[in-house]
N, C-alpha and C positions, 0 to 999 in steps of 0.2 A: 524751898523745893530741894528735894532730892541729888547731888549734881548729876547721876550718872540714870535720871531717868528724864523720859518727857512727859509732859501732864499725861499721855492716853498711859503711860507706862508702869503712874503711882500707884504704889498699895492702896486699896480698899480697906479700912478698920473691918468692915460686915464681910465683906469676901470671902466665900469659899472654895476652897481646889477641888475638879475630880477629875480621873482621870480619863481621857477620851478613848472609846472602847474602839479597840484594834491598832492603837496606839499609845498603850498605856509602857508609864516608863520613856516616852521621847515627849508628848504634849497632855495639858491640862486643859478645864474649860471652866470658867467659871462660872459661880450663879448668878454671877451678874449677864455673862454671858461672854465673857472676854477671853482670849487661848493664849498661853504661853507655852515656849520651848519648854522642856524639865531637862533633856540634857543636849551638850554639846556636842555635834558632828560637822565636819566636814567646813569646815571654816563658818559654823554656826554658833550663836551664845547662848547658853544657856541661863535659863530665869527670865529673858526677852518676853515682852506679851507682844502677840504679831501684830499687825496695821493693817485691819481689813480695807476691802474696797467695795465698792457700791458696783453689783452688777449691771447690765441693761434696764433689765426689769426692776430693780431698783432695790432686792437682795445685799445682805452686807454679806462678803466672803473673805474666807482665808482660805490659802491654798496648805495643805499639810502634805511630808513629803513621810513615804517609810522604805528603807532602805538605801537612803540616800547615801551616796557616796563621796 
């Protein structure tokens, strides 16, 4: 394993990057279906794939931030 990733965090051989629309230039999404940062702000890392969560209704979410400071 990778050291400086977790299993949700490993490259995909088949993976493809696009970029999320109104957001393009800060996150990705992939066609697996998974979102990473593309760049670094504000005490954030770039290349990171985020760690959704399971809404109520039982929805997987990430929260995307634009203009963060």
């Amino acid at each position: 394993m990778h050291p400086h990733y977790t299993p949700h965090q490993l490259p995909l051989p088949f993976e493809t990057w696009f970029p999320v629309v109104g957001y393009e230039g800060i996150y990705e999404v992939s066609s697996v279906g998974r979102v990473k940062r593309v760049r670094a702000v504000a005490g954030t890392q770039a290349g990171r794939i985020l760690k959704p969560y399971i809404t109520h209704d039982g929805y997987w979410r990430v929260v995307l931030y634009l203009n963060r400071q």
